[in-house]
VEXKE-122076 format. One record per residue (C-alpha): residue number from 1; x, y, z. Coordinates in pm, whole numbers, plus 50000, padded with zeros to 5 digits. Example, Ala and Ser with C-alpha at 12.3 -4.5 7.8 and 13.67 -1.06 7.14 Angstrom:
! residues 2
<pt><n>1</n><c1>51230</c1><c2>49550</c2><c3>50780</c3></pt>
<pt><n>2</n><c1>51367</c1><c2>49894</c2><c3>50714</c3></pt>
END
This chain:
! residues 281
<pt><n>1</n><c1>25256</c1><c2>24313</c2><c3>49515</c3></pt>
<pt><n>2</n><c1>25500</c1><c2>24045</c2><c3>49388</c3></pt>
<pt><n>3</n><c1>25411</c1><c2>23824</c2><c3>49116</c3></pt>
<pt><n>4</n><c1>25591</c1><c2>23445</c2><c3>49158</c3></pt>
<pt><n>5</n><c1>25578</c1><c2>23194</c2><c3>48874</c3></pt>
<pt><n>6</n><c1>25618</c1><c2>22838</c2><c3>48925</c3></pt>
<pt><n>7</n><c1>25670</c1><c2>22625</c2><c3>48636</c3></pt>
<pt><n>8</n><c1>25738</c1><c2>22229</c2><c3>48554</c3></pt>
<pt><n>9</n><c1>25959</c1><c2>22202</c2><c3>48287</c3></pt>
<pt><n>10</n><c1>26076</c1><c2>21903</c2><c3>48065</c3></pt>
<pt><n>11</n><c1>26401</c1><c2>21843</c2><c3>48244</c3></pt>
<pt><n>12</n><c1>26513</c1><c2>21715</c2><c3>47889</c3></pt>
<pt><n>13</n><c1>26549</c1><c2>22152</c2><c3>47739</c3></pt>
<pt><n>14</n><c1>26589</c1><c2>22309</c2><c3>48150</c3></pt>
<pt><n>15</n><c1>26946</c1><c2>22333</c2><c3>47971</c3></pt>
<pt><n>16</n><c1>26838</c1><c2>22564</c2><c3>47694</c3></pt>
<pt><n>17</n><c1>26774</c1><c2>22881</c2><c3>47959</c3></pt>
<pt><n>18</n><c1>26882</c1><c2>22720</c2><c3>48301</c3></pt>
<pt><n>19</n><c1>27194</c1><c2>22626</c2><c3>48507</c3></pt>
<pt><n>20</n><c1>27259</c1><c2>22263</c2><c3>48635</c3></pt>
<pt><n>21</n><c1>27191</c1><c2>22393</c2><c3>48961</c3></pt>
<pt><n>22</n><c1>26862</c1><c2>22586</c2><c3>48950</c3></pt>
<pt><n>23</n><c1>26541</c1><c2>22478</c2><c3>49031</c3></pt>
<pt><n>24</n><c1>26435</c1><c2>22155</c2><c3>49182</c3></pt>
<pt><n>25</n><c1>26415</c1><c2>21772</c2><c3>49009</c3></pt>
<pt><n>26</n><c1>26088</c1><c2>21608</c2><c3>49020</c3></pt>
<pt><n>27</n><c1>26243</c1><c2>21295</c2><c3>48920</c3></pt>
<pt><n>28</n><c1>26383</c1><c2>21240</c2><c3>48607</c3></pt>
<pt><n>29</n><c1>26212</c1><c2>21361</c2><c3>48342</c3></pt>
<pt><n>30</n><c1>26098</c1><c2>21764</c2><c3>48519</c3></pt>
<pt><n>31</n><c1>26245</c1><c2>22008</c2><c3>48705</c3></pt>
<pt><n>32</n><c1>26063</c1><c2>22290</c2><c3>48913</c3></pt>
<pt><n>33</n><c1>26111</c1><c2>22623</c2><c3>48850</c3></pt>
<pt><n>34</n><c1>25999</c1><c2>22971</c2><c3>49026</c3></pt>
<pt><n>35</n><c1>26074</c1><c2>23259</c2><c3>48917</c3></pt>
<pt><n>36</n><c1>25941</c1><c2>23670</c2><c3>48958</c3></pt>
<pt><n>37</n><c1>25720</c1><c2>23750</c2><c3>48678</c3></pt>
<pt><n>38</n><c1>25933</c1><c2>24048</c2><c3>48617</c3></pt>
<pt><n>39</n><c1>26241</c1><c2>23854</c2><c3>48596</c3></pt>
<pt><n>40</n><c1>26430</c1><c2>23972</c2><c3>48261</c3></pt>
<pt><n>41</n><c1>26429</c1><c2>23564</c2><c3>48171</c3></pt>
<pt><n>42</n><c1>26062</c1><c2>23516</c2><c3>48215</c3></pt>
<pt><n>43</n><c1>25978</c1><c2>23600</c2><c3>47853</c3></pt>
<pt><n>44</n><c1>26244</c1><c2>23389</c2><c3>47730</c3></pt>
<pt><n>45</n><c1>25991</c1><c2>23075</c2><c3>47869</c3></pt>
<pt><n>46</n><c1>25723</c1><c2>23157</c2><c3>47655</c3></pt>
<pt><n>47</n><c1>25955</c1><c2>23216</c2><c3>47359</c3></pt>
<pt><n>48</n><c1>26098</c1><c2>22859</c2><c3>47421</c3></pt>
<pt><n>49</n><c1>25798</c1><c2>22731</c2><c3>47452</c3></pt>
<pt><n>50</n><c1>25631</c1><c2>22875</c2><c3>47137</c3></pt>
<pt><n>51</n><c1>25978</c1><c2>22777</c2><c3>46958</c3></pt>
<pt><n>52</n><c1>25953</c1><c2>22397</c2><c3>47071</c3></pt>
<pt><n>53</n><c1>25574</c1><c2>22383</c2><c3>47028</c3></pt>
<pt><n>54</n><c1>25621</c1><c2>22531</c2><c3>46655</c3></pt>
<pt><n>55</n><c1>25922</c1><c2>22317</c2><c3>46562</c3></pt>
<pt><n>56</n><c1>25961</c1><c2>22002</c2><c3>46794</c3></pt>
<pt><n>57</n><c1>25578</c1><c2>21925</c2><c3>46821</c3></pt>
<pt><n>58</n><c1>25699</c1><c2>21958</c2><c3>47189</c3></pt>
<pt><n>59</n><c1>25651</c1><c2>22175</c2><c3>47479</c3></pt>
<pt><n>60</n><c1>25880</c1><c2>22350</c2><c3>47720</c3></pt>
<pt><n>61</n><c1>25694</c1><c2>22376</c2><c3>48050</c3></pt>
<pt><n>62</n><c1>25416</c1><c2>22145</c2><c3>48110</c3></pt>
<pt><n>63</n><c1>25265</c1><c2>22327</c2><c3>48444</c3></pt>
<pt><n>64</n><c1>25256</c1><c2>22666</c2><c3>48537</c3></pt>
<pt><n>65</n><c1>25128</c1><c2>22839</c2><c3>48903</c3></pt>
<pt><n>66</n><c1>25130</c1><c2>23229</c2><c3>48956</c3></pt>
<pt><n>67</n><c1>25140</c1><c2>23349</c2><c3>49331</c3></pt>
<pt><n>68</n><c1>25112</c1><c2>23662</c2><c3>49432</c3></pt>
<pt><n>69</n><c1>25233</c1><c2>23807</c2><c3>49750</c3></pt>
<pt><n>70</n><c1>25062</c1><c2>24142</c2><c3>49918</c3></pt>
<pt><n>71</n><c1>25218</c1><c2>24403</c2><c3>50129</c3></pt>
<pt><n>72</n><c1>24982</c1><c2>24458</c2><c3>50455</c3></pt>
<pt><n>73</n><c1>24886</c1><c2>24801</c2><c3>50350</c3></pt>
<pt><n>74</n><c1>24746</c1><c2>24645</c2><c3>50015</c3></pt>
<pt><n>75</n><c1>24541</c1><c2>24396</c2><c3>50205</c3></pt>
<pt><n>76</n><c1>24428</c1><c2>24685</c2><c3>50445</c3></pt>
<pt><n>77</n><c1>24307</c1><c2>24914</c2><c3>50171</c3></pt>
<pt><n>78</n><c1>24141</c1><c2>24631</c2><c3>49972</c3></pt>
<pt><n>79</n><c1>23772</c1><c2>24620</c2><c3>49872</c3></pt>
<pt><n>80</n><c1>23742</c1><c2>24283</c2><c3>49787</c3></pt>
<pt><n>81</n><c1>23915</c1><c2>23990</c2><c3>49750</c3></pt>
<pt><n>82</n><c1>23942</c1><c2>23667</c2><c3>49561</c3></pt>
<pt><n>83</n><c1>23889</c1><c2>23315</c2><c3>49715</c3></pt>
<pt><n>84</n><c1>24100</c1><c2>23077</c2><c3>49527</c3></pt>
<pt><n>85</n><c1>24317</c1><c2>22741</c2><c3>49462</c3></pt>
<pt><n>86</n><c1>24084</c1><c2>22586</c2><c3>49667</c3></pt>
<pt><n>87</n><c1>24155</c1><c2>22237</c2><c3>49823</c3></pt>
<pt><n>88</n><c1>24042</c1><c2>21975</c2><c3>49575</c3></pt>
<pt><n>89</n><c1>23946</c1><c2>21636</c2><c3>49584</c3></pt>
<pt><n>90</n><c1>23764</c1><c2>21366</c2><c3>49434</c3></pt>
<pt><n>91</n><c1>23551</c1><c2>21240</c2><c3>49354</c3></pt>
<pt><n>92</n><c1>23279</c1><c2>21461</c2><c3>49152</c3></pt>
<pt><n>93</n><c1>22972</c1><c2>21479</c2><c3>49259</c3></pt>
<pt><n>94</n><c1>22783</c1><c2>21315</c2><c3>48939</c3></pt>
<pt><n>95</n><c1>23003</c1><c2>20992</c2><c3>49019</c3></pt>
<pt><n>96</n><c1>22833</c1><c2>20994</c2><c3>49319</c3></pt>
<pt><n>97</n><c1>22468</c1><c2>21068</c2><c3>49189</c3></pt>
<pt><n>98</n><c1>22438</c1><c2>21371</c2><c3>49174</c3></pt>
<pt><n>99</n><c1>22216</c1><c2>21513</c2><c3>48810</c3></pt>
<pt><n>100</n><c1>22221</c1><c2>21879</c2><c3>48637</c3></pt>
<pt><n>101</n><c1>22005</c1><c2>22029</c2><c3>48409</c3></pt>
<pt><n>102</n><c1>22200</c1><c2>22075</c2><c3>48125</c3></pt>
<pt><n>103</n><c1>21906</c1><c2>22249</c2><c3>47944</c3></pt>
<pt><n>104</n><c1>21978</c1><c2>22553</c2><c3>48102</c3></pt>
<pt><n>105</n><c1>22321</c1><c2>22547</c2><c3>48013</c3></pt>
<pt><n>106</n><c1>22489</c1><c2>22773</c2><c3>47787</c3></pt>
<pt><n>107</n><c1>22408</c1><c2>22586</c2><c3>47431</c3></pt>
<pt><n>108</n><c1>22776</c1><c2>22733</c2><c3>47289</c3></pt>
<pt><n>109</n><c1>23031</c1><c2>22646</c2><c3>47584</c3></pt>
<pt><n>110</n><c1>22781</c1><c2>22403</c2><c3>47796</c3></pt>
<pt><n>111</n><c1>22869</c1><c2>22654</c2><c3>48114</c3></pt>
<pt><n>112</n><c1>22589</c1><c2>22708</c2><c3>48361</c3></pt>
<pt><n>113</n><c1>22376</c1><c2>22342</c2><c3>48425</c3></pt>
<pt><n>114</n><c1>22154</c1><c2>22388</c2><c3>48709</c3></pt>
<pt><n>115</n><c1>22197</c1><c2>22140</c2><c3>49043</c3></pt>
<pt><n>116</n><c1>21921</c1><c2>21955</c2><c3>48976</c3></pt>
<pt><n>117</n><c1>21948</c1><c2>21750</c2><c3>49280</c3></pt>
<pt><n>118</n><c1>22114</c1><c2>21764</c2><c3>49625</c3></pt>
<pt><n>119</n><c1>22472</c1><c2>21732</c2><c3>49621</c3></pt>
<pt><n>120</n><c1>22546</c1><c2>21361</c2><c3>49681</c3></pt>
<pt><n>121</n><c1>22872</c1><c2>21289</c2><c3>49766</c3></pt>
<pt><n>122</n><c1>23146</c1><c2>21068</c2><c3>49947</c3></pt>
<pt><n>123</n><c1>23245</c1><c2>21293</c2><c3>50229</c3></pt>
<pt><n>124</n><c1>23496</c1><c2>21046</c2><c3>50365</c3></pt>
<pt><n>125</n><c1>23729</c1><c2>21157</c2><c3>50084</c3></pt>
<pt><n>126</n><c1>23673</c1><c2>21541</c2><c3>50154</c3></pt>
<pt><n>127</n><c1>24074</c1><c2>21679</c2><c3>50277</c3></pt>
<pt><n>128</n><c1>24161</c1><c2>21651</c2><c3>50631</c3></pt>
<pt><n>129</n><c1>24189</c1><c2>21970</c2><c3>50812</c3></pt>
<pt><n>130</n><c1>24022</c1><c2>22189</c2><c3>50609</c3></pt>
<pt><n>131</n><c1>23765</c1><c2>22388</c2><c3>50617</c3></pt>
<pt><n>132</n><c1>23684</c1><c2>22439</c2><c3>50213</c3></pt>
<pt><n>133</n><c1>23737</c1><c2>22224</c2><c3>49940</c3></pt>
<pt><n>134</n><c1>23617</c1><c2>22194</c2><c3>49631</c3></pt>
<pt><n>135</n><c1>23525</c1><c2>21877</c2><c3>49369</c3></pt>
<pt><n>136</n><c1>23699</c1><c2>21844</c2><c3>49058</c3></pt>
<pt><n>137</n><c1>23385</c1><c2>21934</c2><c3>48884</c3></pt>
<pt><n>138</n><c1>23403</c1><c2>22273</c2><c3>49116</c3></pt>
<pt><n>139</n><c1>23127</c1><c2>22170</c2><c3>49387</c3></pt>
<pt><n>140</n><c1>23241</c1><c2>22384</c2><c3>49672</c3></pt>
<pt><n>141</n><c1>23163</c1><c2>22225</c2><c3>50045</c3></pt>
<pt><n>142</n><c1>23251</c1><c2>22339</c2><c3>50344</c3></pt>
<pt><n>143</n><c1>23286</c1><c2>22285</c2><c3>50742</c3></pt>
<pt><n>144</n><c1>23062</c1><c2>22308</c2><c3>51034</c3></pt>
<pt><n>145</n><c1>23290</c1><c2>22501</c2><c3>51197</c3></pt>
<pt><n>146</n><c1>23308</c1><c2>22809</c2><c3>50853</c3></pt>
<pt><n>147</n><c1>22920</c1><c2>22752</c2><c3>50846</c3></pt>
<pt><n>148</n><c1>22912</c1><c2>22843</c2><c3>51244</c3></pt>
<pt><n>149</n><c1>23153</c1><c2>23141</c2><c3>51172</c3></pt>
<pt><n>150</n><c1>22914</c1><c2>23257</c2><c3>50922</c3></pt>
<pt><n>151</n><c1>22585</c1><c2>23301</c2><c3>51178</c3></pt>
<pt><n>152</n><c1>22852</c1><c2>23442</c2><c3>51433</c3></pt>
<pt><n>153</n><c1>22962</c1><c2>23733</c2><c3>51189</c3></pt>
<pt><n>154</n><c1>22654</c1><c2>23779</c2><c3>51018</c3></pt>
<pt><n>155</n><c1>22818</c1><c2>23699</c2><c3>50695</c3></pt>
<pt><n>156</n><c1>22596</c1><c2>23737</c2><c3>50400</c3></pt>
<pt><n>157</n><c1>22547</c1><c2>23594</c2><c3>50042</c3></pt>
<pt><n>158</n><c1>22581</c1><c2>23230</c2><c3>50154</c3></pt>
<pt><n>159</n><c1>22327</c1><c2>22910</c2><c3>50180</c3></pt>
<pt><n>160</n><c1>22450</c1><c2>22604</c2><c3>50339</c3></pt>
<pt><n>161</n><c1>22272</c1><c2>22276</c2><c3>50184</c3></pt>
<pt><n>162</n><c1>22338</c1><c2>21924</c2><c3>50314</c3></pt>
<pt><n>163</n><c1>22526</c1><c2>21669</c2><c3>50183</c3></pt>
<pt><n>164</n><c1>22418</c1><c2>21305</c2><c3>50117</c3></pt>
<pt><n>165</n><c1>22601</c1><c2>21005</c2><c3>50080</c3></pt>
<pt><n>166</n><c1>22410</c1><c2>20870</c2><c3>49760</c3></pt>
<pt><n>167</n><c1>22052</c1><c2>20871</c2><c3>49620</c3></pt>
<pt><n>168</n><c1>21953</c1><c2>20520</c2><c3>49756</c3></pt>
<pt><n>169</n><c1>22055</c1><c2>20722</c2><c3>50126</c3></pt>
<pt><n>170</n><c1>21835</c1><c2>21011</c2><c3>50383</c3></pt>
<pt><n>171</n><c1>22183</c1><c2>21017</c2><c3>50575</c3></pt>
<pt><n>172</n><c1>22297</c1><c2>21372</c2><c3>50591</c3></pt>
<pt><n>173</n><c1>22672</c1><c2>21494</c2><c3>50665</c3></pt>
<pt><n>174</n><c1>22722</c1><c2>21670</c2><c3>51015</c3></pt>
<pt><n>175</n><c1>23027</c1><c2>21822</c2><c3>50957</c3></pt>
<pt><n>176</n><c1>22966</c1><c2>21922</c2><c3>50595</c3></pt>
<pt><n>177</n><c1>22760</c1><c2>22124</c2><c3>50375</c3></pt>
<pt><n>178</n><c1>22729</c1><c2>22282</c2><c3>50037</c3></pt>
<pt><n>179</n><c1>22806</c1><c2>22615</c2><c3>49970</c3></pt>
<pt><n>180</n><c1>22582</c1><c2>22775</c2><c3>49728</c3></pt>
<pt><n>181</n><c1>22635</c1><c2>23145</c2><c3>49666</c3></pt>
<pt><n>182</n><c1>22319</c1><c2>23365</c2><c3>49648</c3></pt>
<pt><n>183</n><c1>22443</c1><c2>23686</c2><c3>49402</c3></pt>
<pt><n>184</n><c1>22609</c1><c2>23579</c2><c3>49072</c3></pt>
<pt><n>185</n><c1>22605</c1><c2>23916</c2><c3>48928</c3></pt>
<pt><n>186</n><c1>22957</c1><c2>24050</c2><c3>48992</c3></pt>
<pt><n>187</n><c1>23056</c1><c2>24147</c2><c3>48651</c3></pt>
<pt><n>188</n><c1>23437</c1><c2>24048</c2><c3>48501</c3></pt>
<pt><n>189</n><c1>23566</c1><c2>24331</c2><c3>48369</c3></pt>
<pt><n>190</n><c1>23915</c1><c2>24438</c2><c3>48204</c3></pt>
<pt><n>191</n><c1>24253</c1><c2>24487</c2><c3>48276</c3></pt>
<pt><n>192</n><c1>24131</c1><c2>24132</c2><c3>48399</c3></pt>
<pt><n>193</n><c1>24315</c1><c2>23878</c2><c3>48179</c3></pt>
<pt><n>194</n><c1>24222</c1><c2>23547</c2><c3>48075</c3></pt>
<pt><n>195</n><c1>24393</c1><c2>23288</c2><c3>47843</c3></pt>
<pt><n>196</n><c1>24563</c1><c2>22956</c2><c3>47819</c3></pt>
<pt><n>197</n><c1>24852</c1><c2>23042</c2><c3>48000</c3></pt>
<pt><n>198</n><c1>25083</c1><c2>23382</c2><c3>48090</c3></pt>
<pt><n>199</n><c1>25183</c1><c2>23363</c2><c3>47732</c3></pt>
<pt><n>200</n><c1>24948</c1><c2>23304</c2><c3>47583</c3></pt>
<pt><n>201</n><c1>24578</c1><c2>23533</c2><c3>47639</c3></pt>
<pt><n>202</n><c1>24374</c1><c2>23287</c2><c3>47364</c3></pt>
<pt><n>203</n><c1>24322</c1><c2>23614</c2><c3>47080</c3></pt>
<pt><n>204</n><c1>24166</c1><c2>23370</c2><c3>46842</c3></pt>
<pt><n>205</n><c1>23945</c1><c2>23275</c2><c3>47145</c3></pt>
<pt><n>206</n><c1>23992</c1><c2>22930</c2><c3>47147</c3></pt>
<pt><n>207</n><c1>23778</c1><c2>22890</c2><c3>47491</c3></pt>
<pt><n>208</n><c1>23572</c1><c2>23222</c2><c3>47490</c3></pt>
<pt><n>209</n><c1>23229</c1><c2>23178</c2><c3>47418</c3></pt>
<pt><n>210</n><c1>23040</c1><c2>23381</c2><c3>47169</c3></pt>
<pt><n>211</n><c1>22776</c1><c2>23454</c2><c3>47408</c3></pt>
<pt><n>212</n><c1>22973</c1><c2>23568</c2><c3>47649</c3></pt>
<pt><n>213</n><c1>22944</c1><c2>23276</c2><c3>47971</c3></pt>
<pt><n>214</n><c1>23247</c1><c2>23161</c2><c3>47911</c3></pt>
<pt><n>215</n><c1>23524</c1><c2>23394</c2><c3>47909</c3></pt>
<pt><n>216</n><c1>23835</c1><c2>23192</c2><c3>47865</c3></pt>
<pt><n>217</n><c1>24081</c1><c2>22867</c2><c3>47997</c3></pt>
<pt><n>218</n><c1>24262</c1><c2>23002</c2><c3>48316</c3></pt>
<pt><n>219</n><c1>24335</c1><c2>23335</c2><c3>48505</c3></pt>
<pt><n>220</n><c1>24606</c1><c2>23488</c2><c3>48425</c3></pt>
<pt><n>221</n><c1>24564</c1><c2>23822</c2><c3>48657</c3></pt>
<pt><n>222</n><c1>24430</c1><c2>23983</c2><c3>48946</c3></pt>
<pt><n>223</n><c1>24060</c1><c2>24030</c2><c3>48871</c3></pt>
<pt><n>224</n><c1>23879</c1><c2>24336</c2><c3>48848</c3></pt>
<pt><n>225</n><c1>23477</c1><c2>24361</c2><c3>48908</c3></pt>
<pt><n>226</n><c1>23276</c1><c2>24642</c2><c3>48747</c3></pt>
<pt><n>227</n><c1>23169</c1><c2>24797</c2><c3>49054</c3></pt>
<pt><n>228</n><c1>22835</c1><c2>24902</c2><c3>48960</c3></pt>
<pt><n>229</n><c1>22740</c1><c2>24499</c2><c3>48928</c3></pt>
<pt><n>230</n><c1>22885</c1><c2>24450</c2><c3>49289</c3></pt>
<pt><n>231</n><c1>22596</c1><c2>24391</c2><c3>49556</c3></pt>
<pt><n>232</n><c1>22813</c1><c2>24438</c2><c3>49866</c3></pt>
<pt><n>233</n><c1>22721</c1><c2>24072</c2><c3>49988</c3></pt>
<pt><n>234</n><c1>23007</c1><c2>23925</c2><c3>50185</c3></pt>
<pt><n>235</n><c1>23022</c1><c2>23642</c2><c3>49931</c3></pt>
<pt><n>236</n><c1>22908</c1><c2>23661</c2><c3>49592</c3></pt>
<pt><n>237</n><c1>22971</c1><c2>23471</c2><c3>49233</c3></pt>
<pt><n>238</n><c1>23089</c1><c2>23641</c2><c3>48908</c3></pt>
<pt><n>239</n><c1>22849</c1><c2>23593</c2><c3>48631</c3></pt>
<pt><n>240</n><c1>23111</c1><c2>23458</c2><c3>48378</c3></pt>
<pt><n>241</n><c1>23234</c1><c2>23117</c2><c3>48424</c3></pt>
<pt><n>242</n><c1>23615</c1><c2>22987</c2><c3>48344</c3></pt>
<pt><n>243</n><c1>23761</c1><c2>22674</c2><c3>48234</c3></pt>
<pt><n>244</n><c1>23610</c1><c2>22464</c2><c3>47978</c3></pt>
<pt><n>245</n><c1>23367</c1><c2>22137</c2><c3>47990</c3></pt>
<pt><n>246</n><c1>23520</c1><c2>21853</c2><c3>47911</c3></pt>
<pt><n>247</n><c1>23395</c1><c2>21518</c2><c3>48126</c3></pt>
<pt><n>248</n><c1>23379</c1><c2>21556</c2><c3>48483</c3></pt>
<pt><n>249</n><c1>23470</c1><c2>21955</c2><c3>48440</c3></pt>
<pt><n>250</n><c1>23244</c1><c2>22221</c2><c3>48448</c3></pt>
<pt><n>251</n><c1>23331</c1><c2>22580</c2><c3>48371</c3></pt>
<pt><n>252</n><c1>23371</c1><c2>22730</c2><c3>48769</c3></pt>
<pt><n>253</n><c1>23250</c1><c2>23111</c2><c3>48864</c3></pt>
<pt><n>254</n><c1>23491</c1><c2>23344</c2><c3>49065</c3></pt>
<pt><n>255</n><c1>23436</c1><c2>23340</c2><c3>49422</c3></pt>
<pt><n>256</n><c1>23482</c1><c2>23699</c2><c3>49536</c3></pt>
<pt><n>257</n><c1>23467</c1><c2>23809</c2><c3>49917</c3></pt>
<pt><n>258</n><c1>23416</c1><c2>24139</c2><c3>50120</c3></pt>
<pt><n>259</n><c1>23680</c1><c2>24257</c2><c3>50376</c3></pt>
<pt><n>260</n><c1>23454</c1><c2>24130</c2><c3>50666</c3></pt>
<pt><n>261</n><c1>23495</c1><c2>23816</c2><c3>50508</c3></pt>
<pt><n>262</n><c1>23839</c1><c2>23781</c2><c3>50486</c3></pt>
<pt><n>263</n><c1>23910</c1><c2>23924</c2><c3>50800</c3></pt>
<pt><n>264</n><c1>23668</c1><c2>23630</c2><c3>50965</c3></pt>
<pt><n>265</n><c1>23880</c1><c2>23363</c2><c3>50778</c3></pt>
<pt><n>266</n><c1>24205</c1><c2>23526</c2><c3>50838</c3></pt>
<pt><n>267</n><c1>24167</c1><c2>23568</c2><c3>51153</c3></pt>
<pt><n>268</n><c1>24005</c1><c2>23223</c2><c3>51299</c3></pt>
<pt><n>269</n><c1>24284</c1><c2>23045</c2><c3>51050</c3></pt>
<pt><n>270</n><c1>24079</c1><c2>22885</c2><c3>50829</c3></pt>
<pt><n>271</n><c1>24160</c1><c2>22671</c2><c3>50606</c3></pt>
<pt><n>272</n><c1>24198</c1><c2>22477</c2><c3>50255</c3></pt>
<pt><n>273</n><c1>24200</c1><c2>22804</c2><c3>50012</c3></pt>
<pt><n>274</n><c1>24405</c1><c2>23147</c2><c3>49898</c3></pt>
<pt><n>275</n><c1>24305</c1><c2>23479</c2><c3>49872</c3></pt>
<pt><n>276</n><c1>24443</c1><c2>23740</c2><c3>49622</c3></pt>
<pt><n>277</n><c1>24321</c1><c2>24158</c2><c3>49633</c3></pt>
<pt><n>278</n><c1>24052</c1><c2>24205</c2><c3>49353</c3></pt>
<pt><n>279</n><c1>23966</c1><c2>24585</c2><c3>49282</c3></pt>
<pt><n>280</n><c1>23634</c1><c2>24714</c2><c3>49161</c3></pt>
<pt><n>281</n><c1>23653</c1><c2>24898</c2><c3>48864</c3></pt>
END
């Protein structure tokens, strides 16, 4: 496996650890960087970074983006895998109408609040071409076509609910539906790492929740699921959440598929997410 990091960074230091040459402008004020996480100078951009934060009230890199890239052996011998970087859009779904019950949240981190209603949403806005996308709020919906290749296979651990337009409407979407994932039991488990970013794995815990729902900012590994809490559904939710709340955001689960799975979505091509190797641990 080969770890690639992408970062923005403030065109105005690129000069303090880059040539003229590397990287790519994004105008004038950042510059695009990628580099292999194992790359001798990959340290050296947290160091900057924790030097300009600490002295220049300033930051280094502004956006950061880990890839990783599997031999075909690794993705044979996988057990499970992670659905990710979903395409997103907006807007949320509570702009459009749709309520939680925040009374089931988690009263530390607010992770957790219960769909209280169905999902009512402005499909027109949902990406082109793809066949999953998520909200910015992390309501996941998906395409006829996935939800057909789903009763083909016999893929389990999924419910399909339809979308509406808005409250005051009856008019369901043809072409898109919910996805709502019936097992949220698969347990996070270390070497897994979570933090704020690659350099940074939040040790005062910063965005980990005392109770344990929320269990940090942003992924910065592969994951790894206890594999005693894995029910061998084709789809199923971790029971910790990620990310914070914070207006239209909402902490988001892991979504975590089988090899069937993948090898359905592979194969047929579809579209509008990533998949990484997880392990069960």
């Amino acid at each position: 496996m080969e770890e690639i990091c992408e970062f923005r960074i403030w065109e105005k230091y690129a000069a303090r650890l880059f040539a003229p040459n590397e990287g790519k402008r994004l105008g004038s004020l950042t510059r695009k960087v990628e580099m292999r996480v194992n790359d001798a100078r990959f340290k050296a951009v947290g160091d900057l970074n924790a030097s300009i934060q600490r002295h220049e009230n300033d930051l280094f890199f502004t956006y950061w983006n880990i890839r990783r890239h599997y031999r075909k052996e690794e993705l044979e011998k996988a057990e499970l895998f992670l659905l990710w970087n979903i395409a997103t859009f907006e807007p949320a779904g509570e702009e459009c109408g749709t309520q939680y019950a925040e009374s089931v949240a988690c009263p530390k981190c607010k992770a957790g609040a219960r769909q209280a209603t169905p999902l009512f949403l402005d499909w027109r806005r949902i990406p082109k071409g793809k066949d999953i996308a998520r909200t910015i709020a992390g309501e996941i919906v998906v395409s006829r076509r996935l939800v057909e290749l789903f009763e083909q296979h016999s893929i389990r651990g999924a419910e399909f609910w339809p979308i509406r337009q808005r409250p005051a409407s009856s008019a369901e979407s043809k072409d898109w539906f919910q996805l709502t994932v019936q097992s949220h039991a698969a347990q996070v488990v270390l070497p897994t790492k979570i933090g704020i970013n690659p350099f940074d794995e939040d040790v005062a815990g910063e965005y980990r929740c005392p109770l344990g729902d929320l269990i940090g900012l942003a992924r910065l590994s592969e994951v790894w699921i206890s594999r005693a809490s894995y029910t061998g559904l084709d789809i199923v939710a971790s029971s910790q959440f990620v990310g914070t709340r914070r207006g239209l955001l909402r902490p988001e689960r892991f979504l975590l598929a089988s090899p069937k799975l993948q090898k359905v979505i592979e194969t047929r091509k579809l579209k509008g997410y990533k998949i990484e190797v997880a392990y069960l641990a």
